[in-house]
N, C-alpha and C positions, 0 to 999 in steps of 0.2 A: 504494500500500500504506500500509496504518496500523497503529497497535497494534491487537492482536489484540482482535477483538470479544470473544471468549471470558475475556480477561482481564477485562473490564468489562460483564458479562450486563446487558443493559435500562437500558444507559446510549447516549444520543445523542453524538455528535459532530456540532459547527461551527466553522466562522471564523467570527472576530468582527474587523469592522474596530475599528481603536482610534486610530491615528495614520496622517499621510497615509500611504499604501501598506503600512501593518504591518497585518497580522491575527493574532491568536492562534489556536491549534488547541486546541478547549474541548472537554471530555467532560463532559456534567451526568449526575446520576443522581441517585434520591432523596428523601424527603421530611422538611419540618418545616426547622426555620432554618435558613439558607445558611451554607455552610461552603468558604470559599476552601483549595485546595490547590495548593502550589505547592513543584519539584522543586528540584536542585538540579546540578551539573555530575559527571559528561558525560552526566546522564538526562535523560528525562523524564518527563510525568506518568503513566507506567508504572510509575514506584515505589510506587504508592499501591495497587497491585491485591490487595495480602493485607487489608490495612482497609477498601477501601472498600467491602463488604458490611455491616461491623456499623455503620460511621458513617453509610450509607444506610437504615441504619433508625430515624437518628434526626433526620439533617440532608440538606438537599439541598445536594448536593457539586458543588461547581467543580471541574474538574480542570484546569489552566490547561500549557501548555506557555511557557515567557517565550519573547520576544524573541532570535536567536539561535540557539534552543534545540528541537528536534522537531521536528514540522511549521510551526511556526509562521513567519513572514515572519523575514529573516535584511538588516537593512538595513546597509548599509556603515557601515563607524566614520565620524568626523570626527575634525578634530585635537587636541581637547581629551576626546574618546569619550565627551563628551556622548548618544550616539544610545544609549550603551549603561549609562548611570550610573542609578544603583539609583533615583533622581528617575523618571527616563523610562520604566523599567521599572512603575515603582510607579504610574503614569498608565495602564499599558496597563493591567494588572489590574483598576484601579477603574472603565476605561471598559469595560473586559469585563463587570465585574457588575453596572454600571447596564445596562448594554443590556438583558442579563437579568433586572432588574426589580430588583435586589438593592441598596439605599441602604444599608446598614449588614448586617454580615455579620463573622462569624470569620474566624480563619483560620489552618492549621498548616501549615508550612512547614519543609525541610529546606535548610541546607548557601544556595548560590547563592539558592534562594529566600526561605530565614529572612533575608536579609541585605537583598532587596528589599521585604518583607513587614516589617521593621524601618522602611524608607523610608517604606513607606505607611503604616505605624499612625503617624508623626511628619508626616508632610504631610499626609494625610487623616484625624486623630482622630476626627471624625463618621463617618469609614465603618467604621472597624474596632471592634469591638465587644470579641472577647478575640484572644491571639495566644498558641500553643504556636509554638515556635521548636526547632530539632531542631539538636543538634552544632556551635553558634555559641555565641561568644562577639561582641558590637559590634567590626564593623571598626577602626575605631582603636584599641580596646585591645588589638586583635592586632595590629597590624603596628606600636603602641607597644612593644611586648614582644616581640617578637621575637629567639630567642637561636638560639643553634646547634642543640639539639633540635627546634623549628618549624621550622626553616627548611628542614634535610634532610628530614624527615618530611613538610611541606607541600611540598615543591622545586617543585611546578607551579604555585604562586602569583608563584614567580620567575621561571617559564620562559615562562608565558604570556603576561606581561607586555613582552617583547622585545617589540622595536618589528618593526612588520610587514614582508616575509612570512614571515622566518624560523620562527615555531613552527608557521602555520598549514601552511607548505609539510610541516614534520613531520610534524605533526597528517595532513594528506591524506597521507600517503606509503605509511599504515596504517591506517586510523583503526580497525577492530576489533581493532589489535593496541593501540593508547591506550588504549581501553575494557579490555582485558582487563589492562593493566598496574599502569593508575592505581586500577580499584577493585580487582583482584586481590592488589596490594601492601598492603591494609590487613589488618587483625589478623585479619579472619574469612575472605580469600580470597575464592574466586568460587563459595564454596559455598551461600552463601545465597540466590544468584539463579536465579528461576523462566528456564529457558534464552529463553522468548520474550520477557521481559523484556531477559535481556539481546543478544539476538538484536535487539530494537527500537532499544536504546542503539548496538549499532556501526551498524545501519542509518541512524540518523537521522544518526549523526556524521559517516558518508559522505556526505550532501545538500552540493550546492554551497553554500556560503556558513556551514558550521556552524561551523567550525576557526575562521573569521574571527571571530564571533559570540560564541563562547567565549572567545577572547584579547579581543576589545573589552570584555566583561561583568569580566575580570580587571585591565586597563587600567584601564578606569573609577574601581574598584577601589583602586587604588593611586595614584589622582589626584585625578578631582573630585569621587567619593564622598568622599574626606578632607576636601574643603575644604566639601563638606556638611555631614560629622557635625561637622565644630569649630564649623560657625556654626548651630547646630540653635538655640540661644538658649533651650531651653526643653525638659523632660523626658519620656519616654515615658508619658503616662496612662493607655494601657489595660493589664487586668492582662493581666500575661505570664505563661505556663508555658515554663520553660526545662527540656529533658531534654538528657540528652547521652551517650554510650556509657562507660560504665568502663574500658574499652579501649581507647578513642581518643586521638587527640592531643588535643582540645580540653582533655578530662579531664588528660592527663599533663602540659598547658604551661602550663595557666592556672587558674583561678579563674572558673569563668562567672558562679556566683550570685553575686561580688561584683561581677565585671565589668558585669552589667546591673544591678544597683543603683546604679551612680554613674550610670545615665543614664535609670531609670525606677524608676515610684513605688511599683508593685505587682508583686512580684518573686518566685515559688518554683519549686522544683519541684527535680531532683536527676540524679545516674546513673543508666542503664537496662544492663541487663546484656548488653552488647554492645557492639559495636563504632559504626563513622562511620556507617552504611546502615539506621540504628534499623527504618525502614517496612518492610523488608527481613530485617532480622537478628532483630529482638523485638518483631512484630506486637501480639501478646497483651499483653508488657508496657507497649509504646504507647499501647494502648487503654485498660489498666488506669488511666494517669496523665490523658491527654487527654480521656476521657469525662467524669467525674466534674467537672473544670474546667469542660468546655464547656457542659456542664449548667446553669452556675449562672446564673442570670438576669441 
């Protein structure tokens, strides 16, 4: 079983090998310039099924599941979770869209993926062209700032992070009761989701090796993704579109458009009226920001 055809009318699915034994689960559809999409936790690229008709009328769409994440290959941590830091992730992507013929290409990304999709625009500047980035703030400047309000609001940035098996053992013990918790506890509930979207999300959470995949992608995270961003040596140069929910924590703890301006050169964009689940919660006003950016030559 896969996500439902009908969520994505006249779009193909494949694997794509990318590293030894990892393959991604890719949905293309589309035409006119390549357009990387890429989800974030505990979805996959089923988030994208309310946009991806009007962005297929102007781009040809990646739909990408990462590593860990949907269908795609779920490879075991190591002990520094290496296998799972936004580096490695950021490799499978870029080997996903050369395969597909795609050297240089955008890309909008939500949550877990905005944060691998930050990786890539900083290791691969030739491939990435522009970057909308959805309900992030740069990993170091959150977990620099981190106070009592993040921390209870974010709490599964801490819990996943346990060293293994303990959260994954949780994580399996329910996994559609996770899904229904983690994004149901945000400001808009579990009203916004199309049911076989989220019918996909506890499904795929259930696959052997997801729970693992998830807590390595958070690990990383709070590891060797840090000792990445400190030694980055050098600033984001593709422009960025940064949105974020008015409702969200990102909005209520931080500062995003200053936060990406200490780390990159071309920096706008604002709140969208909604909460964490933008592609989901404010289709329309997504569109409204992302189009006109991606537009520009």
């Amino acid at each position: 079983m896969t996500t439902p055809d009908d969520l994505f009318p006249g779009f193909t699915t494949q694997d794509i090998a990318t590293d030894a034994g990892v393959c991604l689960r890719v949905r293309s559809g589309g035409q006119g310039r390549p357009l990387l999409l890429v989800h974030g936790h505990p979805q996959t690229h089923a988030i994208w099924h309310k946009v991806a008709p009007a962005l297929a009328e102007r781009f040809t769409l990646v739909l990408a599941d990462l590593r860990g994440y949907g269908d795609s290959s779920k490879p075991a941590g190591d002990a520094d979770h290496a296998n799972y830091s936004k580096r490695t992730m950021a490799r499978d992507l870029l080997r996903a869209m050369q395969a597909l013929g795609h050297a240089r290409f955008d890309v909008l990304a939500h949550d877990r993926g905005a944060r691998v999709a930050h990786r890539l625009a900083m290791d691969h500047p030739q491939a990435v062209h522009r970057l909308v980035l959805l309900d992030v703030a740069p990993t170091l400047a959150m977990y620099a700032r981190t106070g009592e309000a993040f921390a209870r609001a974010y709490w599964h940035w801490f819990f996943l992070i346990q060293p293994a098996p303990l959260p994954e053992r949780l994580i399996e013990a329910d996994p559609a009761a996770y899904v229904r918790e983690v994004m149901g506890r945000r400001s808009a509930g579990l009203a916004p989701f199309d049911p076989r979207a989220l019918a996909e999300y506890q499904r795929t959470l259930a696959l052997p090796g997801t729970a693992h995949g998830i807590c390595e992608d958070y690990r990383a995270s709070a590891g060797i993704d840090l000792v990445h961003d400190r030694a980055a040596g050098r600033r984001l140069a593709a422009p960025l579109l940064a949105l974020w929910g008015a409702e969200g924590v990102v909005h209520r703890c931080f500062e995003p458009l200053a936060l990406w301006r200490e780390v990159a050169d071309d920096v706008r964009g604002g709140p969208l009226p909604c909460g964490h689940y933008i592609a989901e919660e404010a289709p329309e006003a997504l569109l409204a920001e992302a189009l006109p950016f991606l537009a520009q030559p």
